[in-house]
KELUM-293720 format. One record per residue (C-alpha): x, y, z; residue in three letters. Coordinates in steps of 0.2 Angstrom, whole numbers, padded with zeros to 4 digits, always signed. Layout:
<atoms>
XYZAla
...
</atoms>
This chain:
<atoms>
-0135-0016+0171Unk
-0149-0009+0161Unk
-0167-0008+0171Unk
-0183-0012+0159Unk
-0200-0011+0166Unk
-0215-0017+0153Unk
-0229-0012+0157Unk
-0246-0022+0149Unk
-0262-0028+0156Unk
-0259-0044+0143Unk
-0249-0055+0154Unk
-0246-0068+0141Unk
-0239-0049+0132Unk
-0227-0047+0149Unk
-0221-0066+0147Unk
-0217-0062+0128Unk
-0207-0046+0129Unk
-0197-0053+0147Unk
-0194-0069+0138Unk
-0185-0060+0121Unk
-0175-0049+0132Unk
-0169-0060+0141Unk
-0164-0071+0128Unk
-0156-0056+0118Unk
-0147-0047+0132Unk
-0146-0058+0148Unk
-0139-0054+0161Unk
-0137-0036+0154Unk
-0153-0031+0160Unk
-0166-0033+0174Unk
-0184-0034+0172Unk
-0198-0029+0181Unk
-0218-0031+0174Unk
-0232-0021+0181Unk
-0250-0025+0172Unk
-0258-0007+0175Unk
-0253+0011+0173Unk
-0256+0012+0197Unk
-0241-0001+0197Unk
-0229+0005+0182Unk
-0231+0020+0192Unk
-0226+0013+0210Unk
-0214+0002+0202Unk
-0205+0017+0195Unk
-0202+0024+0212Unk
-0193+0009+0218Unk
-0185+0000+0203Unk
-0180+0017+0195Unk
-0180+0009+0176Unk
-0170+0016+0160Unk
-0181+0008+0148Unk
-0200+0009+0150Unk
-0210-0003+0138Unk
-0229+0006+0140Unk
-0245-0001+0133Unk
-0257+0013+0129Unk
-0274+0005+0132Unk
-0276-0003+0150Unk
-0289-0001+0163Unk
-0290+0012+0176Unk
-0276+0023+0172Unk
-0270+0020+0154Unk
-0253+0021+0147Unk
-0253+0039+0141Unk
-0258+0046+0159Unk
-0244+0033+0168Unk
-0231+0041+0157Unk
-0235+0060+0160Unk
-0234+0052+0179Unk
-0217+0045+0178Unk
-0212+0059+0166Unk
-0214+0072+0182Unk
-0202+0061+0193Unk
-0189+0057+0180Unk
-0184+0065+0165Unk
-0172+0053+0157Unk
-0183+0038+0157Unk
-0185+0031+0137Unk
-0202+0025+0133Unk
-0208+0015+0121Unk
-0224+0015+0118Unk
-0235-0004+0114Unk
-0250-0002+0105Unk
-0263-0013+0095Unk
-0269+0002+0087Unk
-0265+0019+0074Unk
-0251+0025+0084Unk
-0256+0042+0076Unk
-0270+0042+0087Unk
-0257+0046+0101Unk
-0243+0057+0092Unk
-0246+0073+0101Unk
-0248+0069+0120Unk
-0234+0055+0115Unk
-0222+0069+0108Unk
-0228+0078+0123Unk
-0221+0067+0135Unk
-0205+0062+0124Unk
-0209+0046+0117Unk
-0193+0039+0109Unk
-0201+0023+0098Unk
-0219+0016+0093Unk
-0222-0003+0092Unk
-0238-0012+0085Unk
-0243-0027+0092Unk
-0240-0041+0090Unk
-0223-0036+0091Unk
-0209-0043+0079Unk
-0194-0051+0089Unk
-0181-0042+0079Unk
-0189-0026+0080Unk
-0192-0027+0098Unk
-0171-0031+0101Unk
-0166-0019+0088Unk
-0177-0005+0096Unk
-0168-0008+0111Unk
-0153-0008+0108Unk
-0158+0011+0102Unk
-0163+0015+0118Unk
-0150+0006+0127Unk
-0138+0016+0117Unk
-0149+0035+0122Unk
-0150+0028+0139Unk
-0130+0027+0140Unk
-0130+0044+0131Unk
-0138+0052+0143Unk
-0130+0043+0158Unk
-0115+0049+0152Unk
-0120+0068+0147Unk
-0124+0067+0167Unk
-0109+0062+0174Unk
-0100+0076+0162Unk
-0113+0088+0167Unk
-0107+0085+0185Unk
-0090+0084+0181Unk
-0093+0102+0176Unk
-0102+0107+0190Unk
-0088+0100+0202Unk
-0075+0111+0191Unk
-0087+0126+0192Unk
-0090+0125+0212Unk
-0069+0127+0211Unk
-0067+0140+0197Unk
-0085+0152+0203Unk
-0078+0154+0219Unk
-0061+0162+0212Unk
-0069+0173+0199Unk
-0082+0180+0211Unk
-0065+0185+0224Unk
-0057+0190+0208Unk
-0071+0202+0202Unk
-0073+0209+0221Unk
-0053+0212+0221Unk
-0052+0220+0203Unk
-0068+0233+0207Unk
-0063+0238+0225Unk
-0046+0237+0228Unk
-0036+0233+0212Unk
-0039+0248+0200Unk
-0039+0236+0185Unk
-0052+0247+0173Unk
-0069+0246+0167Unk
-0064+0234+0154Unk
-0059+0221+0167Unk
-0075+0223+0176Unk
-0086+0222+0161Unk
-0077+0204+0158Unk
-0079+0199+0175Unk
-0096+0205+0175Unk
-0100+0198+0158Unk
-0093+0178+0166Unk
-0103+0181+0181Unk
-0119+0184+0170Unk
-0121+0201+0180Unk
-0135+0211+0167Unk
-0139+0225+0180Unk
-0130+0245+0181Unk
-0131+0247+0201Unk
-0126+0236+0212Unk
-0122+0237+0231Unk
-0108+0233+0244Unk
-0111+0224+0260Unk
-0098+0217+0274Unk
-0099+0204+0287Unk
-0090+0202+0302Unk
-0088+0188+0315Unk
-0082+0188+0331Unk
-0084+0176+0348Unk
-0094+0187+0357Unk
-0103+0206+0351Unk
-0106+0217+0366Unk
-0113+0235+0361Unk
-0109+0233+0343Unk
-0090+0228+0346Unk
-0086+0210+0344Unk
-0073+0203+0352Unk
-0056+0187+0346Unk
-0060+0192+0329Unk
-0042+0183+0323Unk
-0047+0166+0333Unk
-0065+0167+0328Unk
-0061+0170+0308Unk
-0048+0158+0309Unk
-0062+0145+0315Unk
-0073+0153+0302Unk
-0059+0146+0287Unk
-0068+0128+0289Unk
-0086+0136+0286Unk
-0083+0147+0272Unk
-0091+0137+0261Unk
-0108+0134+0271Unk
-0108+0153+0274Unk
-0104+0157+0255Unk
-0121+0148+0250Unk
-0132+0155+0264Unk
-0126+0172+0260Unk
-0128+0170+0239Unk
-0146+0161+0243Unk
-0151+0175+0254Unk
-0145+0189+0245Unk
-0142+0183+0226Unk
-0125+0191+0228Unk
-0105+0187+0223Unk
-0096+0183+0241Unk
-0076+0187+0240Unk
-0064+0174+0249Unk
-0063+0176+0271Unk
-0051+0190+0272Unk
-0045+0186+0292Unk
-0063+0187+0300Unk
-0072+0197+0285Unk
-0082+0194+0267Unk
-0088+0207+0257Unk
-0102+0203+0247Unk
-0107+0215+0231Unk
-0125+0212+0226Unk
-0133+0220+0210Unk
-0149+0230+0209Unk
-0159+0232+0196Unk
-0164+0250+0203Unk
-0152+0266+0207Unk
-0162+0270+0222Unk
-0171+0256+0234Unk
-0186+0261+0246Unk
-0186+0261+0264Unk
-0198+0246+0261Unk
-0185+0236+0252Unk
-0172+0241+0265Unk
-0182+0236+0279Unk
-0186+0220+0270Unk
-0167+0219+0266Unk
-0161+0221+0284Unk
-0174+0207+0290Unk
-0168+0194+0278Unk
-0148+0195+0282Unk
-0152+0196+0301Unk
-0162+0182+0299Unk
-0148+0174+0290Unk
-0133+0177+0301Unk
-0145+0169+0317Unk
-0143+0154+0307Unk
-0127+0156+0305Unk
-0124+0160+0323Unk
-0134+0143+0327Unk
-0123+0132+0316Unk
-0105+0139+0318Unk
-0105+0145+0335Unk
-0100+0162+0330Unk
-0109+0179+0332Unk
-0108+0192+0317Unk
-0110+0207+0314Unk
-0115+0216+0296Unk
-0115+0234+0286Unk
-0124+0237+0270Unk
-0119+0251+0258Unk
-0131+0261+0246Unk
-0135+0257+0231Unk
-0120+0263+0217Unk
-0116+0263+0197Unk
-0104+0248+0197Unk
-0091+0259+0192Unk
-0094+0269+0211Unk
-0096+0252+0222Unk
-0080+0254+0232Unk
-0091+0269+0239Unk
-0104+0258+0243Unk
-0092+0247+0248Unk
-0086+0261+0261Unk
-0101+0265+0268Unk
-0104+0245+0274Unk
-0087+0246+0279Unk
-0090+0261+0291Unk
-0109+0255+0295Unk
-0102+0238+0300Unk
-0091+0248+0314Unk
-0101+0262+0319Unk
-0117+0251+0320Unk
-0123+0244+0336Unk
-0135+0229+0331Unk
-0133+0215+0320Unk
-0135+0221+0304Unk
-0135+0240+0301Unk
-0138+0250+0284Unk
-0128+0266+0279Unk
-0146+0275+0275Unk
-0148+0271+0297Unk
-0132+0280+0302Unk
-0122+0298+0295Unk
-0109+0289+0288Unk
-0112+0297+0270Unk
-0113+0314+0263Unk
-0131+0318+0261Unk
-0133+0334+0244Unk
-0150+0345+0244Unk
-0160+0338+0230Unk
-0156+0351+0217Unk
-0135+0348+0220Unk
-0127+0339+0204Unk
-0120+0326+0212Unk
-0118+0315+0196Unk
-0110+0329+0187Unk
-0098+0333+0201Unk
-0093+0316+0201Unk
-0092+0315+0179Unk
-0079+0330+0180Unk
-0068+0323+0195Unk
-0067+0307+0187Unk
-0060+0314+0170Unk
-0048+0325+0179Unk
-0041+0308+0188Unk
-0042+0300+0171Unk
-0032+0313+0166Unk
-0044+0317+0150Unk
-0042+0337+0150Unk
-0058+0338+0135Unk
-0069+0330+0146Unk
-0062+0338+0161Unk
-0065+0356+0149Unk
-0082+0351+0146Unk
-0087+0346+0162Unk
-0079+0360+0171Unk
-0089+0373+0159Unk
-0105+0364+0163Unk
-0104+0365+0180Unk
-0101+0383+0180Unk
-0117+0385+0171Unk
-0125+0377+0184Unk
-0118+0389+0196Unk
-0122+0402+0185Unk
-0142+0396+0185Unk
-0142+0395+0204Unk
-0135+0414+0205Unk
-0136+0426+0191Unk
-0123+0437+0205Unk
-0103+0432+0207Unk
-0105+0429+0226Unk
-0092+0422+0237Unk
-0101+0407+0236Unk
-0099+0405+0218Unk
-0081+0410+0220Unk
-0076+0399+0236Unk
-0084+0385+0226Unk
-0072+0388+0211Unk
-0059+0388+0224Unk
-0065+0371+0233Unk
-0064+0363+0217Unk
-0048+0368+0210Unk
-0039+0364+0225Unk
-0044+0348+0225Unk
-0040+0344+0206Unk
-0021+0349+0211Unk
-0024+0340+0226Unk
-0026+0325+0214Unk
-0013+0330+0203Unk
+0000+0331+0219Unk
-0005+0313+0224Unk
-0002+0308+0206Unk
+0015+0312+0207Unk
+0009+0322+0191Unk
+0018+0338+0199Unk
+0028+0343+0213Unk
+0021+0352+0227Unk
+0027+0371+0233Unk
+0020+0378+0248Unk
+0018+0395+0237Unk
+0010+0386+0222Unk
-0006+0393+0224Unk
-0001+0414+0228Unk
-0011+0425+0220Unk
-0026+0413+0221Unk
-0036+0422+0232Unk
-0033+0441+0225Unk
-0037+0433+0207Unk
-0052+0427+0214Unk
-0060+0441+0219Unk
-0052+0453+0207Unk
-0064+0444+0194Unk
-0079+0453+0191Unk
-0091+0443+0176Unk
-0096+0425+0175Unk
-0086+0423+0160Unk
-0069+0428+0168Unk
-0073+0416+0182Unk
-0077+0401+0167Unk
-0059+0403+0162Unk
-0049+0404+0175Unk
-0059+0388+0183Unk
-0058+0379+0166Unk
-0039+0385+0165Unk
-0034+0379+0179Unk
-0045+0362+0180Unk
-0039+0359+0163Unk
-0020+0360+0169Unk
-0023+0349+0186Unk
-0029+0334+0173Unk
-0013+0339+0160Unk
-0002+0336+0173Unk
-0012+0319+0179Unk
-0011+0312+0161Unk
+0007+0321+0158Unk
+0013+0311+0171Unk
+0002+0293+0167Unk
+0012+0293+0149Unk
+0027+0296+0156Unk
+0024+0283+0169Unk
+0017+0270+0155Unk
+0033+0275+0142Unk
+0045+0272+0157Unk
+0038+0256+0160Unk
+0037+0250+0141Unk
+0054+0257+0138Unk
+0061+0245+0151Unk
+0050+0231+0144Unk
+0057+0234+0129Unk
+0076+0233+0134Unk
+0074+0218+0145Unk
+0065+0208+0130Unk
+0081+0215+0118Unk
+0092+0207+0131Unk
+0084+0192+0135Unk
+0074+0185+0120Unk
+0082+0170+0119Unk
+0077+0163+0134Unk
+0058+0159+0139Unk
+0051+0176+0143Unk
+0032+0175+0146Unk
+0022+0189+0151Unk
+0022+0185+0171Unk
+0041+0183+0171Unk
+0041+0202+0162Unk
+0031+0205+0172Unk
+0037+0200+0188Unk
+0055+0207+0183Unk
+0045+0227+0184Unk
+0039+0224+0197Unk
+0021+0224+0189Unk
+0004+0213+0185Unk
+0004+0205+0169Unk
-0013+0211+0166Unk
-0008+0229+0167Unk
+0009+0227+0158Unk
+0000+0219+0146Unk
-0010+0233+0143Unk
+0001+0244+0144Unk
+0011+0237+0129Unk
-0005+0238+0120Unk
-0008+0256+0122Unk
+0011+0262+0119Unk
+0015+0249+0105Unk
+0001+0245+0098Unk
+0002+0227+0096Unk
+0000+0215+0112Unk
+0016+0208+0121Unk
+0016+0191+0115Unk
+0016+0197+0097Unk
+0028+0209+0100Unk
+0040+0198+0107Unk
+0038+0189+0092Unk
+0042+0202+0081Unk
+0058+0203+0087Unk
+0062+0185+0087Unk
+0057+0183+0069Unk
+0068+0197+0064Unk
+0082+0193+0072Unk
+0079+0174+0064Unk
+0080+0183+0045Unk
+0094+0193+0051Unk
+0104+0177+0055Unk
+0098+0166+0042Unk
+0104+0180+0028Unk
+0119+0184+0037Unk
+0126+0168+0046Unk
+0131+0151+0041Unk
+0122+0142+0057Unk
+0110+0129+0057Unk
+0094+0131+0057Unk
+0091+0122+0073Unk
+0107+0135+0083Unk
+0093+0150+0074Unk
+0080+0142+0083Unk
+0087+0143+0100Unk
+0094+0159+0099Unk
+0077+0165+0094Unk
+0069+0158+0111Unk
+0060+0142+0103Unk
+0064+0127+0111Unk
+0056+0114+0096Unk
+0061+0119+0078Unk
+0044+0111+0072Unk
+0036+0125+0081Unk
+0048+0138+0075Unk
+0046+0135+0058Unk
+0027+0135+0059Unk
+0027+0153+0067Unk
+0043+0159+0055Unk
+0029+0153+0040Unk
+0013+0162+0048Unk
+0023+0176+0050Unk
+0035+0179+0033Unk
+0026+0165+0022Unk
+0039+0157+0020Unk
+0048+0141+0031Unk
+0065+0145+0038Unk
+0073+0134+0023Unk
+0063+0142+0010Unk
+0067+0160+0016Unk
+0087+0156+0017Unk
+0087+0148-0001Unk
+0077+0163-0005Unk
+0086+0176+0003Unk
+0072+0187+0005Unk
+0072+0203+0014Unk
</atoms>
């Protein structure tokens, strides 16, 4: 049913129009009449129409203002716009308001009928643009959910890489470089900062997710992992590196505020830490600071500024450059690590022109470390006498330029090993990948069956193959299918259709489109052909 209001201080005009619609559409539509711009305007409100015939010039408030009026309340209303005058007159506040079609009075029967059938057609247009829309939106409310728990997984806990993170971030429309952690808790009861039947009370929680995943991205602007037991992690992005206590303060109001409501509706009490602010890349730090706020706080909401639960460096200490050459010795990226390790000990250098045994226990301090990393690694086995002779090298070196190269030496080595034992680990995986899909590429071998047959995610084998081979799994798999088709088809008398399935394609159609893509040729034509 289409709704049609005309609007026209004419009422012999109002008779006329109602009368040709109803004669041309019948039952189809349902009209209403209001004879000035106050009533079209009331009218609206009640008899919600699709289809607004609007006389321009009417008493009181006249057809141009009436429009702008409804226009605010409704944007996919079509008007058509009745006028005994030059409709010129009224072209830019008309386009203005999104006037679909003119008529000059008096108005012609078939123009009238054939104008509405135009708008009839945009009003269903746009009806159904709606219902997709919220078809969408419905789909969205599933899928946002699990990208947002995906993106939380894949930065703290999964390891996947900065180029799975810039994906997720680029889907999630996240545009900022910081970003920090924050973790809620909930509990029955919270009694000097512990609260107690956390299991029962997230289990009861499961229900209310939803309601608490909204409060928290309308409070906070953030993306809310899934209810992990009684917990929700919530990573929020910052447009600054640093925040002022202001902004904290401001920021700590706002949540307690927000879990009181939440405490009113559920029935529940909680209990919240927030992290500093981090490079994306250093989140799960941020992430560890809530973490140990949320525990070692007593109130509601506690930040990690509020409690020592971070190492705090003097002003002048290279924290970011610190972190630059630990991160490419556990990349295992020893020119980086060379690099980095070289400009720190310049910077040791400009603090103390004298080789103390600060200088030298700090040397120490960091090469212990970079073997610690290379132990954990697996990169190297560890000896109890590994590091004799440390010490009385140490202090046996007497310029800064001795001390450069026994620190870079050895920093250098600890990232070798790290990225020695990352190709052997990547060729030992591909290797195995490799014989598996020898064996078994006749049979339906996606990626998450390969994968799940190492033991490994498909992402990572994925990239993996990349890396080491150079061409992506799927196409490498093909590869090997497509050879051993021309090997059989110059070699063997079978059918085409026996080739087929012992190359792992299930519809010869398909195999012969993928045998033409990748040779140029179709199955037929390559064994006429015998090519090589």
């Amino acid at each position: 049913m289409m709704r049609i209001l005309i609007c026209d201080d004419e009422g012999i005009v109002r008779q006329s129009l109602e009368f040709i619609i109803q004669k041309s559409f019948g039952d189809k539509c349902e009209v209403e009449s209001a004879k000035n711009g106050r009533m079209a305007i009331e009218l609206t409100e009640s008899f919600h129409p699709d289809i607004v015939l609007m006389d321009i010039q009417m008493p009181g408030i006249n057809g141009i203002e009436a429009m702008q009026e409804i226009r605010k309340e409704n944007k996919n209303i079509v008007f058509i716009v009745l006028t005994a005058y030059d409709k010129f007159e009224y072209t830019q506040k008309a386009i203005d308001i999104g006037v679909m079609s003119y008529l000059t009075k008096p108005i012609n029967r078939d123009t009238l009928t054939e104008t509405l059938r135009k708008a009839m057609k945009l009003v269903r247009e746009r009806k159904e643009k709606v219902r997709n829309d919220l078809k969408i939106k419905e789909k969205l409310e599933v899928v946002i959910p699990m990208i947002e728990n995906g993106f939380v997984y894949s930065v703290l806990f999964d390891g996947s890489g900065k180029e799975m993170n810039q994906n997720y971030r680029e889907l999630l429309n996240i545009d900022t470089d910081y970003g920090y952690a924050m973790v809620i808790e909930c509990g029955d009861e919270l009694h000097k900062g512990v609260l107690s039947n956390t299991l029962g009370a997230g289990i009861r929680l499961q229900k209310h997710y939803m309601v608490m995943r909204e409060m928290l991205k309308e409070t906070t602007g953030g993306i809310v992992g899934a209810l992990m037991a009684n917990k929700v992690i919530v990573l929020v992005p910052s447009e600054l590196e640093k925040e002022e206590y202001d902004e904290r303060v401001v920021k700590i109001d706002n949540i307690r505020g927000m879990l009181r409501k939440l405490e009113q509706q559920l029935d529940l009490k909680f209990k919240a830490g927030i992290g500093s602010v981090k490079r994306w890349n250093e989140i799960n730090e941020s992430y560890q600071e809530a973490l140990d706020t949320e525990r070692q706080g007593v109130g509601k909401v506690t930040h990690a500024k509020d409690l020592p639960v971070t190492c705090v460096y003097e002003d002048s200490y290279p924290v970011d450059l610190e972190k630059e050459l630990f991160a490419a010795v556990e990349e295992g990226n020893q020119q980086k690590t060379v690099e980095k390790s070289k400009d720190y000990m310049l910077w040791m250098k400009s603090q103390s022109t004298e080789l103390s045994g600060i200088i030298r226990l700090k040397a120490m301090e960091f090469v212990l470390w970079a073997e610690h990393l290379a132990y954990m690694q697996g990169g190297v086995m560890y000896r109890f006498t590994d590091r004799e002779g440390y010490l009385e090298t140490l202090l046996s070196l007497q310029t800064y330029d001795e001390l450069m190269g026994w620190f870079v030496q050895k920093m250098e080595a600890a990232s070798g090993h790290i990225a020695m034992k990352q190709q052997e680990k990547t060729n030992s995986v591909v290797e195995k990948a490799k014989e598996y899909i020898v064996e078994h590429f006749s049979k339906d071998l996606s990626l998450e069956e390969m994968a799940k047959e190492l033991g490994i995610s498909p992402y990572y084998l994925s990239k993996l193959f990349k890396e080491s081979e150079g061409v992506n799994y799927i196409d490498y798999l093909t590869g090997l299918r497509i050879k051993y088709a021309k090997e059989q088809l110059n070699n063997s008398d079978k059918s085409i259709k026996e080739i087929c399935h012992e190359s792992g394609y299930g519809d010869p159609n398909y195999f012969s489109r993928i045998f033409k893509k990748w040779t140029g040729v179709t199955p037929t034509e390559y064994r006429e052909g015998r090519l090589s």
